[in-house]
Structure formats: structure tokens, C-alpha cells
N, CA, C and O atoms as a MOPAC input file, in Angstrom:
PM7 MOZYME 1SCF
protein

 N    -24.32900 1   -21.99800 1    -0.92300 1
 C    -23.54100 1   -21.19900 1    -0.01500 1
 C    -23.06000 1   -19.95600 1    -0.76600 1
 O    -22.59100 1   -20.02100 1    -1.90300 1
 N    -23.19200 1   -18.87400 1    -0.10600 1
 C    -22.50700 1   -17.65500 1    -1.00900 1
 C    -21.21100 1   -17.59400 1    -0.55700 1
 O    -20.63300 1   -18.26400 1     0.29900 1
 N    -20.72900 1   -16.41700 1    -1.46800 1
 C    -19.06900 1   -16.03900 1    -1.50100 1
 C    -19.14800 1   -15.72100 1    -0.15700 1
 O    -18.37200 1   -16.23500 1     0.64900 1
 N    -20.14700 1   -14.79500 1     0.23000 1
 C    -19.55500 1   -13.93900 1     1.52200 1
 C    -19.58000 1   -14.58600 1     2.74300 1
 O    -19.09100 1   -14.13100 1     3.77700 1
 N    -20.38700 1   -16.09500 1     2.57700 1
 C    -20.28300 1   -16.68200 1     3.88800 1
 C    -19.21700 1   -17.35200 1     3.79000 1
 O    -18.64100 1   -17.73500 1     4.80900 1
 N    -18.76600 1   -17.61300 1     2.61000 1
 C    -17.15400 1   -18.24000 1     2.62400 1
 C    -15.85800 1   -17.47000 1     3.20500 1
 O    -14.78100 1   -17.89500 1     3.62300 1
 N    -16.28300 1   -16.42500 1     3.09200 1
 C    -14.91600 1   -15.26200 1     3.10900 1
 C    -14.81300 1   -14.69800 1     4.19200 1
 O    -13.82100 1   -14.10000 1     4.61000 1
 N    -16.05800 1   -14.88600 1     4.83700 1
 C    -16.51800 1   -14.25500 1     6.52100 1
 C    -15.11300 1   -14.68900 1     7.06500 1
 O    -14.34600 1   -13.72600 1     7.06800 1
 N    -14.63300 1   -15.66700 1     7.45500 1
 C    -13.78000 1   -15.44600 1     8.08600 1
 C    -12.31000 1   -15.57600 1     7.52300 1
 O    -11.24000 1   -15.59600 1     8.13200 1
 N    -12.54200 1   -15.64400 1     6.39700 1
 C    -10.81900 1   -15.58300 1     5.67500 1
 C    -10.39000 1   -14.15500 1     5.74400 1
 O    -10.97700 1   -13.11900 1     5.43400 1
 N     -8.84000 1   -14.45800 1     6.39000 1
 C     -7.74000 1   -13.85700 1     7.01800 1
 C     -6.54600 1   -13.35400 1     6.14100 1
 O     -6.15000 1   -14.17600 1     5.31500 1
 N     -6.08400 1   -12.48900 1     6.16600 1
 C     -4.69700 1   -12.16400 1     5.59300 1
 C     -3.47100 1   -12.24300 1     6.26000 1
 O     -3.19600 1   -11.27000 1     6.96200 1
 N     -2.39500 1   -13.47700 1     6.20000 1
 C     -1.41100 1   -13.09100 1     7.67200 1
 C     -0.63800 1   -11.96200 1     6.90000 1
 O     -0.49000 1   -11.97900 1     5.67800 1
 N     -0.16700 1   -10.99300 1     7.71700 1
 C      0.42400 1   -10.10600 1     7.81600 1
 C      2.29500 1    -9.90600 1     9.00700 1
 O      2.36600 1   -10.40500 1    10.13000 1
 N      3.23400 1    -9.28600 1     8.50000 1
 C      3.81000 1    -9.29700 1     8.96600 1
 C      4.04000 1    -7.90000 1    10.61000 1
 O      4.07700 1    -6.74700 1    10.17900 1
 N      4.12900 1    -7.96300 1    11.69900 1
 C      4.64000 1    -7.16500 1    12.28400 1
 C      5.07300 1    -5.88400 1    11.51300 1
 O      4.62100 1    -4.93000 1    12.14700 1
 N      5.65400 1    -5.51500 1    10.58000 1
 C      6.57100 1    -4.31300 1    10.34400 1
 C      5.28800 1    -4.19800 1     9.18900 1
 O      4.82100 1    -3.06900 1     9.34200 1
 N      4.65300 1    -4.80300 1     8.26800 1
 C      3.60900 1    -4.34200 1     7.49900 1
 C      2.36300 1    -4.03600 1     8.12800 1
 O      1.56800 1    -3.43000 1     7.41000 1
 N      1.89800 1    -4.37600 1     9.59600 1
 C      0.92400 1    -3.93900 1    10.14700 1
 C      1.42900 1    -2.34100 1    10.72800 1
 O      0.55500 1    -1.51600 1    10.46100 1
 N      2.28200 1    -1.90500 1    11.24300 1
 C      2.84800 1    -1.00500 1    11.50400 1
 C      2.75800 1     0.28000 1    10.48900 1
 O      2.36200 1     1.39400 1    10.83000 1
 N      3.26800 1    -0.14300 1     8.98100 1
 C      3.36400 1     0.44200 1     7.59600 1
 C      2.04300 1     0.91400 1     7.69600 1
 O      1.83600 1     2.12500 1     7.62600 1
 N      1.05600 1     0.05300 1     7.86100 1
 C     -0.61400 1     0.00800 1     7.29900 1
 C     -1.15700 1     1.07300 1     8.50400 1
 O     -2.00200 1     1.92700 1     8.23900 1
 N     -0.83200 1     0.98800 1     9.25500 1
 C     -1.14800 1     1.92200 1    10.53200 1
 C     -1.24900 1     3.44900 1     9.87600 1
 O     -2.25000 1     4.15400 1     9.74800 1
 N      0.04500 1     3.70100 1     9.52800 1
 C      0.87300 1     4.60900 1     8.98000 1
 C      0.08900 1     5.28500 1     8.09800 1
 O      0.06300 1     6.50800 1     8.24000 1
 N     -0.70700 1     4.69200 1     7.01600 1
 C     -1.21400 1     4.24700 1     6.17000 1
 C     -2.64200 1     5.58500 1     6.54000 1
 O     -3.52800 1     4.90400 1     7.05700 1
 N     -3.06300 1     6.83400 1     6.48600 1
 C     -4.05700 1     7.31500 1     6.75200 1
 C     -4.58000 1     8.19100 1     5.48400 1
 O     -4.16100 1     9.19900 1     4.91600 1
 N     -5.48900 1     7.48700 1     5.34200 1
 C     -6.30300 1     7.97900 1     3.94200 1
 C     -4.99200 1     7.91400 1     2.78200 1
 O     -3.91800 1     7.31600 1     2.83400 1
 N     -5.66200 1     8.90800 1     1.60500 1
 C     -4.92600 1     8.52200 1     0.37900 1
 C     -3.24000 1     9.77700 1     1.09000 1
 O     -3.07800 1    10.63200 1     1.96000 1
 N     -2.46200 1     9.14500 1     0.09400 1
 C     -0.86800 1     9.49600 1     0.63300 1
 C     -0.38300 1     9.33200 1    -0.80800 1
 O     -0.83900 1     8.52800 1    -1.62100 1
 N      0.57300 1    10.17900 1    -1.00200 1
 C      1.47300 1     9.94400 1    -1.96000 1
 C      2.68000 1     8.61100 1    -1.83500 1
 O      3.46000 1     9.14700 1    -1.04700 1
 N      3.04100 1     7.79000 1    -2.01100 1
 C      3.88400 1     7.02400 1    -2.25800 1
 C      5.15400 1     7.26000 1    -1.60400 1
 O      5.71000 1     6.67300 1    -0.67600 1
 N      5.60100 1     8.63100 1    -2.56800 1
 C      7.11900 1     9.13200 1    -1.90900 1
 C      7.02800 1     9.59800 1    -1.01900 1
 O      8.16900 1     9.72900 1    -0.57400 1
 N      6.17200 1    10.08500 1    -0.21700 1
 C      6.07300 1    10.60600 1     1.18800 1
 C      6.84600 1     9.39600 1     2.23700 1
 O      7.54700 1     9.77700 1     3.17400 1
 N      6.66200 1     8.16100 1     2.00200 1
 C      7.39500 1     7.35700 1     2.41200 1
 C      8.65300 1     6.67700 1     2.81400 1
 O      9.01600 1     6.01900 1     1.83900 1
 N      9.20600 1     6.58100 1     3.46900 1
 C     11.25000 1     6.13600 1     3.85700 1
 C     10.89800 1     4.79800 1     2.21000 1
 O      9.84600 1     4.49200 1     1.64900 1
 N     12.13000 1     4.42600 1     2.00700 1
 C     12.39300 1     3.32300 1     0.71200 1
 C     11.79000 1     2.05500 1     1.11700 1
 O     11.07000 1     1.34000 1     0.42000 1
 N     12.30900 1     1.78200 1     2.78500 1
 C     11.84100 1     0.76100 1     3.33500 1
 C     10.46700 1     0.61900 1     3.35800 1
 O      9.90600 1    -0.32800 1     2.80600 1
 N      9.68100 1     1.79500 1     4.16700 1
 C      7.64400 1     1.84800 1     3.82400 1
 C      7.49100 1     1.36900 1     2.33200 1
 O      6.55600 1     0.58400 1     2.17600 1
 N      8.14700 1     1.64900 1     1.30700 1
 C      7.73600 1     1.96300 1     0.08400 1
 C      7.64200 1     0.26800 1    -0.31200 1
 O      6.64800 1    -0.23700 1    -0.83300 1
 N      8.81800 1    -0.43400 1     0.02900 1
 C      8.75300 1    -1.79200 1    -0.21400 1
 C      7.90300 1    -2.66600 1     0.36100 1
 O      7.44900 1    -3.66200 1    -0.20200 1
 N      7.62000 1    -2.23900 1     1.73600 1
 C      6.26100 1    -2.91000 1     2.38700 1
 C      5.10200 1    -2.36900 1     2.23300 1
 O      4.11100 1    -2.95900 1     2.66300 1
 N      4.99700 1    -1.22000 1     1.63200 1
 C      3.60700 1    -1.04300 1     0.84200 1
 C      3.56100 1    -1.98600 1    -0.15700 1
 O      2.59000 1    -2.73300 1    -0.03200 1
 N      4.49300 1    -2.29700 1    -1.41500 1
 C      4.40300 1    -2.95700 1    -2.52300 1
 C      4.05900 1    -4.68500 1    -2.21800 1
 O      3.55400 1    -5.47300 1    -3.01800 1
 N      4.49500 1    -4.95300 1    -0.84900 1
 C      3.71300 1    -6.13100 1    -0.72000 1
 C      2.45200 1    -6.27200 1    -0.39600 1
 O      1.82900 1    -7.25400 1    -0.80200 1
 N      1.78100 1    -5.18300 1     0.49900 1
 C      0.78100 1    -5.02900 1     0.85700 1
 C     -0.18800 1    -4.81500 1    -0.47500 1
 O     -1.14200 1    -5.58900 1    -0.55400 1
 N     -0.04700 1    -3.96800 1    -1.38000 1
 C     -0.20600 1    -4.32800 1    -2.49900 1
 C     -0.85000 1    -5.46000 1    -3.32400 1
 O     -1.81400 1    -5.61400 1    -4.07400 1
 N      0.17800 1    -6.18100 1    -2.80200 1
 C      0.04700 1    -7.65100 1    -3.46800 1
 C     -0.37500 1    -8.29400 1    -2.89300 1
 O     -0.45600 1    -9.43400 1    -3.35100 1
 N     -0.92100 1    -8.04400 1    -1.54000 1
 C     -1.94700 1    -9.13300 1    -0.96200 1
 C     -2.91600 1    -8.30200 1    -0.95600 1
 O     -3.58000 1    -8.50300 1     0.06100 1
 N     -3.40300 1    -7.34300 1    -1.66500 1
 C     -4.84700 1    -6.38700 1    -1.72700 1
 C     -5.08100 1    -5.80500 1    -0.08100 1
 O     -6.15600 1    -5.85900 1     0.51600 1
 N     -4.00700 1    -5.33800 1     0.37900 1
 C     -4.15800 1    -4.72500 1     1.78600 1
 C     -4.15600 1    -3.25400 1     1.52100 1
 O     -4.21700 1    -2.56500 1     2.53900 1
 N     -4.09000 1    -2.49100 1     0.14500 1
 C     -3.81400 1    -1.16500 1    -0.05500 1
 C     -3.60500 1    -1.22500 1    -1.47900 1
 O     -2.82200 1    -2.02500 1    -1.99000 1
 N     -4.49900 1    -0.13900 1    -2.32800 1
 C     -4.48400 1     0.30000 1    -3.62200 1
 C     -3.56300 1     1.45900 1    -4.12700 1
 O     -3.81400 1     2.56600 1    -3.65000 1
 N     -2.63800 1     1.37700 1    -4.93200 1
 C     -2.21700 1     2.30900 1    -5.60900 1
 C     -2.93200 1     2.12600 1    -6.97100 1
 O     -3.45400 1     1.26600 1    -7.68000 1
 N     -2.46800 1     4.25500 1    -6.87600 1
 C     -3.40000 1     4.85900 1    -8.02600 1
 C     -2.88700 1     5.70200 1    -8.28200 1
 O     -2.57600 1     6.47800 1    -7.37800 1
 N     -2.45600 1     6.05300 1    -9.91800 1
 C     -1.68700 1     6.98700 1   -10.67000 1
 C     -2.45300 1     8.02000 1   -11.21200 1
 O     -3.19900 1     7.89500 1   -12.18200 1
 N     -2.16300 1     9.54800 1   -10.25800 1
 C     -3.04500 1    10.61200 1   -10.43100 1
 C     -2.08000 1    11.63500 1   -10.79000 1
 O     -0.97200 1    11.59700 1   -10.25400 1
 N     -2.35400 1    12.52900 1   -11.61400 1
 C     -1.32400 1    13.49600 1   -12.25900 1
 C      0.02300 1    13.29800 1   -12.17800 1
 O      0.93100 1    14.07400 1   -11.88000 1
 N      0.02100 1    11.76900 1   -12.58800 1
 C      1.79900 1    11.60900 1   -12.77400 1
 C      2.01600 1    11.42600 1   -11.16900 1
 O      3.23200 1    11.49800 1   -10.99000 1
 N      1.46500 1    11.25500 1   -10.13900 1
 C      1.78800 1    11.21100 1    -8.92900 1
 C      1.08800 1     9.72700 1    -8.45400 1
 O     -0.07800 1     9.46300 1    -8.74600 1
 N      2.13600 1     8.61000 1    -7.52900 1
 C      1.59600 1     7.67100 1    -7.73100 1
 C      1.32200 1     7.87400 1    -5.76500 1
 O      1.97900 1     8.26200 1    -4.80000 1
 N     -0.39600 1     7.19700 1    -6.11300 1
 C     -0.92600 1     7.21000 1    -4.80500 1
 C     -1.19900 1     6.08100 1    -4.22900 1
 O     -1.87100 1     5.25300 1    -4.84400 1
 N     -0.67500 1     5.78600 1    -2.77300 1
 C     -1.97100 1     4.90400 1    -1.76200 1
 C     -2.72500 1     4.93200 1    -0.72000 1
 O     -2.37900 1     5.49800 1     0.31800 1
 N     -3.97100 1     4.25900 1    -0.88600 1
 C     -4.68400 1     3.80900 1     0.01200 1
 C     -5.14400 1     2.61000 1     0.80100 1
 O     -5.70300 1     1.67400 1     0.23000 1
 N     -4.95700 1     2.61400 1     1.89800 1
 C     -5.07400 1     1.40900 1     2.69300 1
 C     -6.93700 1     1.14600 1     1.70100 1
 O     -7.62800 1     1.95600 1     1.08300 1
 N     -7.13000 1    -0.31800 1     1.99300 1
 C     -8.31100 1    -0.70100 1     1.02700 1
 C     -9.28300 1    -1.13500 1     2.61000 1
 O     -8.80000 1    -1.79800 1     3.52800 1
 N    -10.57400 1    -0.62100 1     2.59300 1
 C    -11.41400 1    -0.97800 1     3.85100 1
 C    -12.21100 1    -2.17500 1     3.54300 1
 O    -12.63500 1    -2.58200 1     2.46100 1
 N    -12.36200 1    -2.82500 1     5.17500 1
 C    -13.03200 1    -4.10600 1     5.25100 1
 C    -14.70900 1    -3.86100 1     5.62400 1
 O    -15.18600 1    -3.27000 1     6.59300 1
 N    -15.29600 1    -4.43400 1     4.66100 1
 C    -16.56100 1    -4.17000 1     5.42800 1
 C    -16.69900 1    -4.95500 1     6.23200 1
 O    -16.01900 1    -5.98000 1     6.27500 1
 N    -17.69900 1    -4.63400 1     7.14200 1
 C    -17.92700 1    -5.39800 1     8.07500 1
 C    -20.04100 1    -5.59500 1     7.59800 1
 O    -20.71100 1    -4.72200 1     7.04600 1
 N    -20.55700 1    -7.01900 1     8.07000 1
 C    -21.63200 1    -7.29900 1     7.74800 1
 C    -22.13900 1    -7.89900 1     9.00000 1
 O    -23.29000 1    -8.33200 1     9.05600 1

């Protein structure tokens, strides 16, 4: 069995106010562009690999991370 037929349907639950954040979320963005509150529900999103930050000239960036589809 491969990985990807395993993963086909594994899910991330997500909260209401972090699907909202992720919406928000269009292409790469600076961080501080964000209210304190976005900033903390990015950092979870984060942590469930729903969006990459990336430190570019001293400026810390994110991007929502895309799903392929197969």
C-alpha cells in the first residue's frame, strides 16, 4: 500500500475562527500585516502544517501550504 493511498483521505480538524484566518490567508503575506489575534491562529495553523512561515529580509512571512489533489 503506498503513503498516498493512506493519506487520501486523512483530514485536519480545524477550528471555525482558523478556517476564517486561512481564508484570509491569500498568497505569501507578511505576518504583521495581521490583528495579534490572526497572528496566534496562524501560529497554530502552523503547527498543524496548514501554512508555512518563512524568514525573508528580516521580515517574517506566510503562506497558506496547497493540497494537491490526485
Amino acid at each position: 500500500m503506498k503513503l498516498k493511498e493512506i493519506t487520501k483521505n486523512f483530514t485536519i480538524a480545524i477550528s471555525n475562527e482558523e478556517n476564517d484566518v486561512l481564508k484570509k490567508l491569500d498568497g505569501i503575506m507578511p505576518l504583521y500585516s495581521f490583528e495579534e489575534r490572526d497572528q496566534v491562529v496562524i501560529e497554530n495553523l502552523i503547527r498543524k502544517s496548514l501554512v508555512s512561515k518563512v524568514l525573508h529580509k528580516g521580515v517574517i512571512l506566510v503562506v497558506p501550504n496547497t493540497q494537491e489533489s490526485s
